[in-house]
N, C-alpha and C positions, 0 to 999 in steps of 0.2 A: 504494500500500500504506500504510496507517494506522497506526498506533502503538498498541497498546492503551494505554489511560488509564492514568494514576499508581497509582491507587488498585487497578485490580483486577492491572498488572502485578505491585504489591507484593503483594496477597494470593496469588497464583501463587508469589512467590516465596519468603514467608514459608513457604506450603503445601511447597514442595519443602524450605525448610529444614527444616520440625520431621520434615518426612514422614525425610528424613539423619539425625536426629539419633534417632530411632527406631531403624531402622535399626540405626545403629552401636550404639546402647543394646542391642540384641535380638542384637549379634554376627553380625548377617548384611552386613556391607557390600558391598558391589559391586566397587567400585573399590581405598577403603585397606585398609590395614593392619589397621582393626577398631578404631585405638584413637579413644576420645572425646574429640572437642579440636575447635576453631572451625573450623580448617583442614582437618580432615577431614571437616566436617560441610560446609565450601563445597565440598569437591572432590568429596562425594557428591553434591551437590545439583545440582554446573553451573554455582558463583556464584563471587564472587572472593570473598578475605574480608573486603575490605570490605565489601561488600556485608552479608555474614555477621551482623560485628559490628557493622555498623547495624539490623540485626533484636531489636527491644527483646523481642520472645516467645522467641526462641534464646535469648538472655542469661539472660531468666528463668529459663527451664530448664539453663543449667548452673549459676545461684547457687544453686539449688533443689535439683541432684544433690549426693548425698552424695560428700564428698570423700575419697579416700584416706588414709586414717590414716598418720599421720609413724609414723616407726621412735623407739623410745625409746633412752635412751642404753645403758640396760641389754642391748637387743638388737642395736644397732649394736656396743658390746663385747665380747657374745658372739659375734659374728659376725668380728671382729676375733680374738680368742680359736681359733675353730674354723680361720681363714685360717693363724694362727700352728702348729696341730697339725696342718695337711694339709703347711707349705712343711718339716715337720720328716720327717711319713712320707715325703713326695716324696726327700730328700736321704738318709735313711736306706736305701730302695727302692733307690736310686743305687749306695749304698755298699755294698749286699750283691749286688747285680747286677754289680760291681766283683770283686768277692771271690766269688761263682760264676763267672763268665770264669776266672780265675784257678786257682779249683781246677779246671775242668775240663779248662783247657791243663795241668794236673798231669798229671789224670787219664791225659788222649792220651798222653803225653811218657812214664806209664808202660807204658798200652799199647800203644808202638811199642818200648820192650823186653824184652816179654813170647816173643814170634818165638824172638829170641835165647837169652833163657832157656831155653826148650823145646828146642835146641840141646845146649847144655847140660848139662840133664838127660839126655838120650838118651844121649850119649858116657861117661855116670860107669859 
């Protein structure tokens, strides 16, 4: 059994790398998760990732994809900001779920002397 040559095994596997990273680009993966990264694009392929990121046309095409925009500080603050008014409804939530138990045990405590009452009024 022979080896195929350097040159066309590379091109086969170059082929299956962009064929992954496609793929993952179009949201249909096989195998991961879906997200676009070297690692998921060898484990779609079949390659290791060295192999991956010895593929000078892979590379290309992820310096080439658009990168995910940073958060600004303005909206990591806000976001900071909305975390601070949910851990406050959360604890308020708390506190009135406190105080309905409460009044409800009232409630019971009066109608288990309601019986008697009715008692009671019967005899006057």
């Amino acid at each position: 059994m022979s080896a195929a040559p350097t040159g066309k095994r590379s091109a086969i596997t170059t082929a299956a790398l962009l064929s992954a990273y496609q793929r993952l680009s179009a949201g249909t993966a096989d195998i991961t998760n879906g997200k676009v990264s070297v690692a998921n694009v060898a484990l779609e392929a079949g390659v290791s990732r060295a192999t991956a990121y010895r593929c000078p046309e892979l590379l290309a095409m992820f310096a080439s994809s658009p990168k995910p925009a940073r958060r600004k500080a303005v909206e990591v603050s806000n976001q900071r900001e909305l975390r601070e008014v949910i851990e406050r409804l959360l604890n308020r939530i708390i506190v009135l779920e406190a105080m309905l138990k409460a009044k409800n045990g009232e409630i019971d405590k009066l109608r288990s002397m309601l019986p008697g009452l009715a008692n009671v009024r019967s005899e006057s």
